[in-house]
N, C-alpha and C positions, 0 to 999 in steps of 0.2 A: 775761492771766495774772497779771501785778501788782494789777490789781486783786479776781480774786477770794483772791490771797493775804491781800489787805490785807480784805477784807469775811469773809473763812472764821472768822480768832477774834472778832469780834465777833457770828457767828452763834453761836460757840461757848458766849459771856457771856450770849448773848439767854437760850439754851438752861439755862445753868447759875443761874444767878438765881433763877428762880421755881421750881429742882429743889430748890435750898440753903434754898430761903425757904420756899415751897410746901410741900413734900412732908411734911415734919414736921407743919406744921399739918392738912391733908388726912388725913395717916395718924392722928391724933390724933384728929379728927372723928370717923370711921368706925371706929374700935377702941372709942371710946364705948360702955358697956354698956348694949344693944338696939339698936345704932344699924347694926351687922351685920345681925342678925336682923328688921329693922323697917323699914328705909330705905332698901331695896333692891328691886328689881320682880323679878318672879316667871316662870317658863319661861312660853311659853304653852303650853296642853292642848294640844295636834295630836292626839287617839286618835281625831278623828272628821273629821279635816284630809284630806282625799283630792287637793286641788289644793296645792300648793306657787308662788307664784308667787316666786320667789328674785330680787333684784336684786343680788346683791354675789357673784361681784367683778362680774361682767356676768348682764345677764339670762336668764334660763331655768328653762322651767316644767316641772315631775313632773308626770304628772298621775296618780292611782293609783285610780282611780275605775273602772275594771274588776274590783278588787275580788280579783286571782289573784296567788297569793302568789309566781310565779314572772316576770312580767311586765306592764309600765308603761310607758305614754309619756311622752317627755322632746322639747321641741320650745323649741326656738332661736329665738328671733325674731329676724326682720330686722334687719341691724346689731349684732346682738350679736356677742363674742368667743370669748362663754362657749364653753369646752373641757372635758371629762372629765377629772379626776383621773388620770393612770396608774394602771390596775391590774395587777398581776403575781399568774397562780394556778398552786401545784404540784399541782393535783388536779384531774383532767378534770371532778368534779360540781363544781367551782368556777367553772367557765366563764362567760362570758359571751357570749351571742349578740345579734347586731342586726340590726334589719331596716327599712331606710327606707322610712315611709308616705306622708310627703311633702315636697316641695323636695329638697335634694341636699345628703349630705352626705360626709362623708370621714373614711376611716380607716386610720389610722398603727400597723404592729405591726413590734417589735422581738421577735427572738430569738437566743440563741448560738446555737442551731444552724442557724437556717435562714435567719439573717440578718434585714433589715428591708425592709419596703417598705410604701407607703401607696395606698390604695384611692381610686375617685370612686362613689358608691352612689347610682344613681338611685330613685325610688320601685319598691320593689318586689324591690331589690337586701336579700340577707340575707348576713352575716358570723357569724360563728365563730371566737370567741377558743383560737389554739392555747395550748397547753400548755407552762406557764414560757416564756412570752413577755409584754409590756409593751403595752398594746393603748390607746391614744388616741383620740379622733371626738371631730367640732363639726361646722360649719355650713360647707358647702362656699362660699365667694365670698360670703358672708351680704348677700345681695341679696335673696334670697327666705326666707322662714320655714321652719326644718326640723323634719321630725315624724321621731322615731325610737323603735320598738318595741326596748325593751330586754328581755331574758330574762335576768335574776339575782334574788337573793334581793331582793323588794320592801321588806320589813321592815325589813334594813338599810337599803337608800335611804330608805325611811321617817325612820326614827331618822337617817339624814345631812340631809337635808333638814328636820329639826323643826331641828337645831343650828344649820345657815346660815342659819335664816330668823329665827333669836333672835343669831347672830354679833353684830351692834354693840350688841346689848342684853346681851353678858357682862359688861361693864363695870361694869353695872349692877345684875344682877341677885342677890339675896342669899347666894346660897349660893356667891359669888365671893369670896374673900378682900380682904380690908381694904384691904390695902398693893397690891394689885396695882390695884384699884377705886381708890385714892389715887395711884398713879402716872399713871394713866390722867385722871382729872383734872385734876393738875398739870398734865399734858402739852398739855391745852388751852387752858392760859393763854397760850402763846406764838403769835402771830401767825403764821398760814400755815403754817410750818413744821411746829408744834405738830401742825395737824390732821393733815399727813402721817405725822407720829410714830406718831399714832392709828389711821390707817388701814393704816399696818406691823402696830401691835401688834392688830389685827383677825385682819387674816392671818397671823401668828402663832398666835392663837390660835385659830381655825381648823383651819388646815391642819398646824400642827406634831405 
C-alpha cells in the first residue's frame, strides 16, 4: 500500500507533462488551416458492406447478407466475450426477437413487472423480447462458436455496425474535431498507461 501511494503521483507527473507540454502544440498542428479538412482519414463506404467482422471490444460478426430488412445473423466466436448492448423498447413493434442456429447461447431479461431471469438457448430455441424490459445474449460457456438469428431493424445494426468497425479510426478521421483528435494523440505519448487512456476514450466514444 506504501508503495503504490509513493508510485500514484508520479504516475500523476508521467500523465501531466506531456498534457501541459503536448497538448497545446497538437491542438495547434491540427487547428492549422486545411490541416482539419486534409489530414484526417475518411468513414469507410459500408452501403455495399454485408459482413461486419467487429473486433473491439471482443469479437463478433453481423452478417446481413440475407439481404431482409427485418433479420440478420450475429455469431460469437469461440473465446469471445462479446455481449449485446442492453436494449430497452416501449412499443411491441420495437421488439426484438432471437433465435439460436447454432452453438449455445444465453439470455438475460429484466423487467418491473415481471421481474428478471436468464435463459440457456439451444439450436433451434427462439426468444421474444417482452415489452419495457431490458433484454441481453452472448455466447453461452464460449467454448463453441454461436450463431444467432436476430429479428430487429437490420438498418439500424447496419449504421451500428459501420461505426464500431471505424471506432479506433474516430480519432482520426476528419470530420472529428481538432482538440478532441489533439487529445487523443497527446494521450499516446505516455507509456502503457497512455494507451489505456486511449482505449477508455474509444469506448467512450462509442458507447457514450
Amino acid at each position: 500500500m506504501v508503495e503504490l501511494l509513493l508510485i500514484f503521483p508520479l504516475i500523476l507527473l508521467i500523465f501531466r507533462i506531456p498534457l501541459l507540454l503536448g497538448l497545446p502544440l497538437a491542438h495547434l498542428i491540427h487547428s492549422r488551416p486545411g490541416t482539419h479538412r486534409d489530414s484526417g482519414q475518411r468513414r469507410t463506404d459500408t452501403r455495399q458492406q454485408a459482413l461486419f467482422r467487429l473486433s473491439y471490444p471482443q469479437p463478433v460478426i453481423f452478417d446481413f447478407s440475407r439481404g431482409r430488412p427485418q433479420a440478420f445473423d450475429v455469431t460469437v466466436p469461440a473465446g469471445s466475450r462479446w455481449e449485446a448492448i442492453p436494449t430497452f423498447h416501449l412499443r411491441e413493434e420495437s421488439w426484438i426477437g432471437l433465435c439460436t442456429k447454432a452453438g449455445i447461447s444465453y439470455v438475460f431479461q429484466a423487467s418491473i413487472v415481471w421481474g428478471s431471469g436468464s435463459s440457456i438457448a439451444t439450436p433451434g430455441s427462439c426468444f421474444t423480447q417482452d415489452v419495457r424490459s431490458y433484454l441481453v445474449w452472448g455466447n453461452y460457456g464460449q467454448m463453441l462458436p454461436a450463431t444467432v438469428v436476430v429479428r430487429a431493424d437490420a438498418q439500424l445494426y447496419r449504421t451500428l455496425c459501420s461505426v464500431a468497425q471505424d471506432a479506433k479510426l474516430y480519432f482520426s478521421l476528419c470530420s472529428t474535431p481538432a482538440w478532441i483528435r489533439a487529445v487523443y494523440e497527446v494521450t499516446g505519448w505516455v507509456p502503457y498507461y497512455g494507451g489505456l487512456v486511449q482505449q477508455a476514450l474509444v469506448r467512450a466514444a462509442l458507447y457514450a
